[in-house]
N, C-alpha and C positions, 0 to 999 in steps of 0.2 A: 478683701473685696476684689472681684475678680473682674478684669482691666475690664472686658464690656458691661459691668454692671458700676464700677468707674466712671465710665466714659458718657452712660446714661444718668449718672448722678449728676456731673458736670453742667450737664444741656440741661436737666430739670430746676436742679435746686441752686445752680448758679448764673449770674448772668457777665462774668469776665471775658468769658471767650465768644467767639461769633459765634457757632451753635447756640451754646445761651442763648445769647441778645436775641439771634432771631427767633426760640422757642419762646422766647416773653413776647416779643412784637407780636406772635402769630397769636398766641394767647391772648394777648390784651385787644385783636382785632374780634376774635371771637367771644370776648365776654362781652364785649361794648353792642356786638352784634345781637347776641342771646337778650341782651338786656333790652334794646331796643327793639326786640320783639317781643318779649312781656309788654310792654307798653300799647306796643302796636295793637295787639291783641286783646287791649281793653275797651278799644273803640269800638262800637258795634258796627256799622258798614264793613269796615275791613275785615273784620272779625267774622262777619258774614260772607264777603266777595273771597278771600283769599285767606278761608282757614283751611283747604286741603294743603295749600302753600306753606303756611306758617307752619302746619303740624310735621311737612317733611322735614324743612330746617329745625324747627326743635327737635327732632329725633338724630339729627346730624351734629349739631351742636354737644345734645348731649350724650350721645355715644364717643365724637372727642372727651369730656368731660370725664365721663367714666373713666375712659383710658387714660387718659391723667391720674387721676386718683387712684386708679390698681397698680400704676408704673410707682407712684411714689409708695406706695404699701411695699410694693415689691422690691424697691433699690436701699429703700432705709433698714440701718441696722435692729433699731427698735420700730418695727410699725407699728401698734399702738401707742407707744408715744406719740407719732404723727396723726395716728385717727383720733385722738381725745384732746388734741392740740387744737388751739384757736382753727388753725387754717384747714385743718382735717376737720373740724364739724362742719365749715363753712362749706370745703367742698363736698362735703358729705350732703347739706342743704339743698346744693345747686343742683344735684345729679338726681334725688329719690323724688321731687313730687314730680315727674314726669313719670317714671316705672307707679308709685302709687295709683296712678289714672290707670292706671291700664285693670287693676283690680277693685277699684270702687266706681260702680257703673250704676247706672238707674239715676233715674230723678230725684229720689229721695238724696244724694252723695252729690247732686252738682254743687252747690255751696261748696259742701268742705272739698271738692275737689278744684274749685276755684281758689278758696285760702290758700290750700297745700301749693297750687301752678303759682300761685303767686312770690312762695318762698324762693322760686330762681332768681328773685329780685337778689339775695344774697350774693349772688355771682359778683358784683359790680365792688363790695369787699375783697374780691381778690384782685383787685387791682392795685394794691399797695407792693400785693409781694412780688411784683415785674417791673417796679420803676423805683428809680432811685428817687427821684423826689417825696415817692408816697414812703420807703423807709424814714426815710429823712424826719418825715413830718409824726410818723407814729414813732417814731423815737422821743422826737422835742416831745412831744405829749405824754411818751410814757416818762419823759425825765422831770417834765414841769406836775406832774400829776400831785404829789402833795400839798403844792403852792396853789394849784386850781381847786384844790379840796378845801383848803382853809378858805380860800376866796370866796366859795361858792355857800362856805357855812355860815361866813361874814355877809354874805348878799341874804343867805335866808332869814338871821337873825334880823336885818335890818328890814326887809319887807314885813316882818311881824312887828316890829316897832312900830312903822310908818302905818301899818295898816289897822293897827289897837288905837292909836292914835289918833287916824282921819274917824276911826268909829266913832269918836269919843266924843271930835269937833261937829263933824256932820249928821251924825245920829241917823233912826232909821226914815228920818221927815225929806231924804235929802238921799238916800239911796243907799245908804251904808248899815242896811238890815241888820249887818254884823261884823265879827270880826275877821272871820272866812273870807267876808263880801270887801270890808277894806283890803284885807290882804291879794286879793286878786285885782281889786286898784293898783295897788304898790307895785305890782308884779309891773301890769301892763305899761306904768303910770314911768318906773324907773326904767324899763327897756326901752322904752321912747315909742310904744305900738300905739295905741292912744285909742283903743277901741271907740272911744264916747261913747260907750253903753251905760256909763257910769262917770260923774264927776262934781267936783264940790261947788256948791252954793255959796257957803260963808265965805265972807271978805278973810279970815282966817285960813281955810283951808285952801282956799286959792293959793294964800301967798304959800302954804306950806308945800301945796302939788307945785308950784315951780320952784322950789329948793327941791323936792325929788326929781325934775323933770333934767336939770341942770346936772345935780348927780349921774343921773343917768349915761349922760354922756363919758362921763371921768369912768365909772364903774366899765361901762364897755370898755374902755381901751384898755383897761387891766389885764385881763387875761390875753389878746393879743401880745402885750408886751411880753410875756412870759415867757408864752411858745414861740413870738421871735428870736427872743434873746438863746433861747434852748437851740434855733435851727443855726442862727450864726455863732454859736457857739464854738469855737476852732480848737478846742482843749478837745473835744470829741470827735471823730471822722470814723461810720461808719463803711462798709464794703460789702460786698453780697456775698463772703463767704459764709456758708449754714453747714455749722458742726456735723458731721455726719450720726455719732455719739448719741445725741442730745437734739439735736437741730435746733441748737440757740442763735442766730446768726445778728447779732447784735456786736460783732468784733471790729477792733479797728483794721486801720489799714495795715499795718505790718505787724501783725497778730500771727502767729504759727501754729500757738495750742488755744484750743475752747480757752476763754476765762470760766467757763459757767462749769465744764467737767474735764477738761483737762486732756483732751484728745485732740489729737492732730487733727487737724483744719483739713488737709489733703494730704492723706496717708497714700504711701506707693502704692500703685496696681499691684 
């Protein structure tokens, strides 16, 4: 790797040194920017008064954007591994429906040119990989990810119980048409949403929706615990060094080779 393509590896895919920290800060002012102008852009007055406006800054936005994403093609050892990688589709998302406008034109294509403008919304996903918090937090999630799978298959099993159940109590005289129609009770009924578009008559099913209703609360705090316990987890301490190899960057802190392939972290210029 030749010290100026080095040196631009450093500032992109790291954030230890000042170059870094300020190439994320500047990043994360400009996705937060991009983003909040998809938004803005959905109001119709503004969207009216000041679409010559908004259309210059999204083409400045995403000409940075671009540039980002051909710098990182161009500095990594493997580039597609980085374009087929999470964050290579992502930024791949946030740069093309902007050029795609430019070739689907006519009235019949404003819809799907509205869908496609509206995929820049992905931009606000790259904001994990410029702050150590957001590592942090998609870490604990990728490590608790088994524990939220079994929990999530235990919460589905149990909303088909509760909800074959209230069928059974409430019947269809009382709103529970079926057992689709109880289980979307259960759903709302354990999450604590409480639509009232739907609820039990019988002195029975009463007492039973407040035994879900009470659940409900215990189940929520479940999975918070998990991904807690994942982020104060002090056996683990992630850093923002990204493999150059591989671009696995999930290493601790006094890591010198990949765990993932086996390649120095920061090989000489």
């Amino acid at each position: 790797m030749s010290r100026t393509r080095q040196k631009l590896y450093e500032i992109i895919f790291e954030a230890d040194t000042p170059t870094g920290k300020l190439f994320d800060v500047v990043l994360l002012f400009v996705i937060l920017l991009s983003v909040a102008l998809v938004m803005l852009e959905s109001v119709p007055f503004i969207r009216q008064d000041y679409r010559t406006h908004l259309h210059i800054l999204e083409w400045i936005i995403t000409g940075i954007f671009t540039a980002e994403y051909f710098l990182r093609i161009l500095i990594v050892r493997k580039p597609f591994q980085y374009i087929f990688s999470f964050y290579g589709i992502i930024d791949f998302l946030s740069v093309i429906p902007t050029y795609i406008g430019l070739f689907l034109v006519g009235s019949h294509s404003l819809v799907v040119i509205r869908i496609l403008r509206m995929l820049r919304i992905f931009r606000i996903l790259k904001l994990s990989r410029y702050t150590q918090a957001g590592r942090s937090l998609v870490r604990a999630l990728w490590a608790s990810r088994e524990k939220i799978s079994v929990f999530i298959f235990f919460v589905i099993v149990l909303v088909i119980v509760i909800g074959t159940v209230m069928y059974l109590i409430e019947g269809e005289a009382n709103g529970f048409t079926s057992i689709p129609r109880g289980i979307y009770w259960a759903i709302v009924t354990l999450t604590t949403v409480g639509y009232g578009d739907i609820s039990p008559q019988t002195s029975l099913g009463q007492f039973m929706a407040s035994i879900v209703m009470i659940m409900g609360y215990a189940i929520i705090a479940v999975p918070t615990g998990i991904v807690t316990a994942e982020i104060i987890n002090p056996s683990r301490r992630d850093n923002t060094q990204v493999c150059p190899q591989c671009l696995w960057h999930h290493h601790d802190d006094d890591a010198v080779y990949c765990k993932k392939c086996g390649a120095k972290i920061n090989p000489p210029a």
